[in-house]
N, C-alpha and C positions, 0 to 999 in steps of 0.2 A: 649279710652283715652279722645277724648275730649268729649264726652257724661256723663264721669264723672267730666272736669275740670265744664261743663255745670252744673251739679247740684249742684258743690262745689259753682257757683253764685247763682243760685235758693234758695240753703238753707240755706245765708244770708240777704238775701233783705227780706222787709215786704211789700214789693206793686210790683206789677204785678202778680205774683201767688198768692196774699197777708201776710199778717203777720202769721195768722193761718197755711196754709198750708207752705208758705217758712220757716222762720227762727223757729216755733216753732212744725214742722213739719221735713222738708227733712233736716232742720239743728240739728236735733239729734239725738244724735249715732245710739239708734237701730234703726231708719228707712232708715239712711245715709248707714250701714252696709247693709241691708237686698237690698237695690237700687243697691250696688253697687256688691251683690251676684248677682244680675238677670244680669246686663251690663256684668258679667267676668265670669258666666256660672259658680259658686261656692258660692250657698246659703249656704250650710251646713258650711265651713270653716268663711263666714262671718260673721253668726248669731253666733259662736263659739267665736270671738272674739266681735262684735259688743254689748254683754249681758256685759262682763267688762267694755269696753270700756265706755258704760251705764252710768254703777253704778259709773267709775273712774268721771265722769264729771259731776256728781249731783251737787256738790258743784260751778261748774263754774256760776259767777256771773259778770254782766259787770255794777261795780256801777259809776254813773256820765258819763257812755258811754263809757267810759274804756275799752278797750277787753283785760284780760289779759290772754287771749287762747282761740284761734280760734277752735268753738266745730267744723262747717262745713270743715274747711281746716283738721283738726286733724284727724278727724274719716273716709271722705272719702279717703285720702290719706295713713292714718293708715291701714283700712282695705284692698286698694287694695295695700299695699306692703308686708301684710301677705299675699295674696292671688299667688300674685307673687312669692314672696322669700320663702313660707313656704311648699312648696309643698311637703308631704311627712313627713311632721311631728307631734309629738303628739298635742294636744292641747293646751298645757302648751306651748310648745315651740310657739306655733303659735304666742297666745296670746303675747309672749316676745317680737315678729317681730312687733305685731301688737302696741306695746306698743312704741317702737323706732322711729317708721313713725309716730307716729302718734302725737310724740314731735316733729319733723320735721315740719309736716306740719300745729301744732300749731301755732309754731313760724313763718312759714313764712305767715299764714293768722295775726299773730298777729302785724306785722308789716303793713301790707298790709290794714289792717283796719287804723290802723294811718294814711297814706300814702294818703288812701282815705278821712280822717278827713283833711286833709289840703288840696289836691285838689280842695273840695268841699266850702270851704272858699271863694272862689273869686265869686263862682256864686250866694251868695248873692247879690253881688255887679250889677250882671245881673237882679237878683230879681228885685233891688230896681228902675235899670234904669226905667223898666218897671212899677214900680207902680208910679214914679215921672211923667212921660209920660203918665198915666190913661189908659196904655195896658193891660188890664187885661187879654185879648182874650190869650197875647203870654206867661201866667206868667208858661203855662208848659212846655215849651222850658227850661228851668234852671231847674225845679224838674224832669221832667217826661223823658226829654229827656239828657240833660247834666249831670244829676246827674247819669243816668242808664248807660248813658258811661262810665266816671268815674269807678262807682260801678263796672262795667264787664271787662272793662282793668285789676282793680287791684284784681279782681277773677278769669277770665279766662286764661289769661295769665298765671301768677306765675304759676297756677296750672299745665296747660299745661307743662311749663318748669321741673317744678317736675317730674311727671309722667312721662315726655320723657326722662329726666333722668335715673327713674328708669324701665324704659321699658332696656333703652340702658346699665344700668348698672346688669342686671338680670343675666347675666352670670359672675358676678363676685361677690367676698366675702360677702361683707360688702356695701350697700349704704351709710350707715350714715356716716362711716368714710370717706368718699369723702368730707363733708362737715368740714370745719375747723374751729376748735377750738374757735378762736377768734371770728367770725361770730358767733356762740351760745349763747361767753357771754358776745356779746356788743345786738343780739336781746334778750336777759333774760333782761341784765340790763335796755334797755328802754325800756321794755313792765312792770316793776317792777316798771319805774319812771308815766308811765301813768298810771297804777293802783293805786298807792296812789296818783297823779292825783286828778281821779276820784273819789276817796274814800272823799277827799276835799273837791271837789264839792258838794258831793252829804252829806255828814253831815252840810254844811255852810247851807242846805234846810233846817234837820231835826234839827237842835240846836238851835231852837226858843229863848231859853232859857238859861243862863250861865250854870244855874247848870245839864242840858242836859248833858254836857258832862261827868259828874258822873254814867251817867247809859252807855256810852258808854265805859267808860273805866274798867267797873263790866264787862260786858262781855271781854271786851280783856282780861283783867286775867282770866276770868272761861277758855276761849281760848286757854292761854298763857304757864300759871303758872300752873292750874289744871289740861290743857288737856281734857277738854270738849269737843266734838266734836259740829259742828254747830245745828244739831239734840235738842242735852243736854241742851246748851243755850237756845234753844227756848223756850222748856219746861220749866226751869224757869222761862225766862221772861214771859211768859205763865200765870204758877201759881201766879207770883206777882199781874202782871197785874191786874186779875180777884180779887185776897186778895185785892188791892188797891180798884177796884171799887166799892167791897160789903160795905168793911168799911166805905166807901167815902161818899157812898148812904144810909146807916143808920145812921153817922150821921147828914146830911142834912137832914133829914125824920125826927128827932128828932130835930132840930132847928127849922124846921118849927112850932112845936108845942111850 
């Protein structure tokens, strides 16, 4: 149990294991699946759900820093509550267990990532003592050291409490429904309000331009209205794009003359 709360930290962070192996590494699905087959002595039932679990979270995007679901919390919690509670069953059904824990434990890293956005707030303020003061020697005391506390309270822990939960709850029905209602959709609705957040932020970068926001709202229809999948979208903007630059560049090629 805590050997998997431990990796449920490792494969969020980008520094100490690094960005490569942590978050774009042990923080997705099928390697978080396949880790936590080896720790629970049940590769074949992890990799069974871990390959859905996959393909469910391609689309997980954290824009403006936003996390609006937790890949590390989701899949290593997801996988080992199939692995727990699904003993004995076909794969479909696994898959089902694996699918319920693994909104569980979305949501509680998806708070938990917040939680640590505001933490981590003050030790700018630690940052700054020290560069007012010319300490450069202590400036990784705030990143290196207080930030990774932070960081591992609000990964270790939860996760811990999860897990011991559902160790403790293994003899009974249902874990999810231990967890009540209102708690689901007050963490749905603000991890809904930091997502568009984020999505604020991070279009206030890319909107150079007033009329920018015309090509953003082309796709929210293909999105929306048409039922495009993110895939479909791209490949248009794709073919625009490239139609935009040939045109563009012949005729500039032709003005010059």
């Amino acid at each position: 149990m805590a050997l998997i709360a431990l990796f449920i930290y490792l494969g969020s962070i980008g520094s100490i294991v690094g960005n490569t192996l942590g978050w774009y590494t042990l923080g997705r699905p099928l390697v978080a699946s396949f880790v936590v087959g080896l720790i629970m002595g049940d590769v074949q039932s992890a990799m069974i759900v871990g390959i859905p679990l996959q393909v469910m979270y391609l689309g997980n995007v954290t824009p403006g820093g936003a996390v609006a679901w937790d890949l590390s919390y989701a899949t290593y919690i997801g996988t080992a509550g199939a692995i727990v509670f699904g003993e004995g069953l076909d794969p479909n059904a696994l898959i089902g267990i694996a699918t319920v824990f693994a909104g569980i434990g979305g949501l509680v890293g998806q708070l938990m990532w917040n939680v640590s956005y505001a933490l981590n707030i003050p030790l700018n303020r630690v940052a700054a003592k020290y560069v007012e003061a010319g300490d450069t020697q202590h400036m990784f005391i705030p990143n290196a050291v207080l930030g990774q506390v932070i960081g591992f309270a609000c990964r270790f822990i939860p996760a811990m409490l999860v897990l011991g939960g559902m160790t403790m709850a293994s003899t009974q029905a249902d874990f999810a429904s231990l967890i009540p209602d209102y708690v689901v959709t007050c963490l749905t609705t603000f991890g809904g309000m930091m997502a568009a957040l984020g999505m604020g932020i991070l279009l206030s970068f890319l909107l150079k331009k007033n009329w920018y926001v015309v090509i953003f709202l082309a796709g929210f229809v293909l999105v929306t209205y048409f039922k495009l999948s993110m895939m479909g979208v791209a490949v248009i903007a794709t073919i625009v794009a490239v139609t935009y630059y040939k045109v563009d560049s012949r005729d500039s090629s032709k003005g010059a003359f």
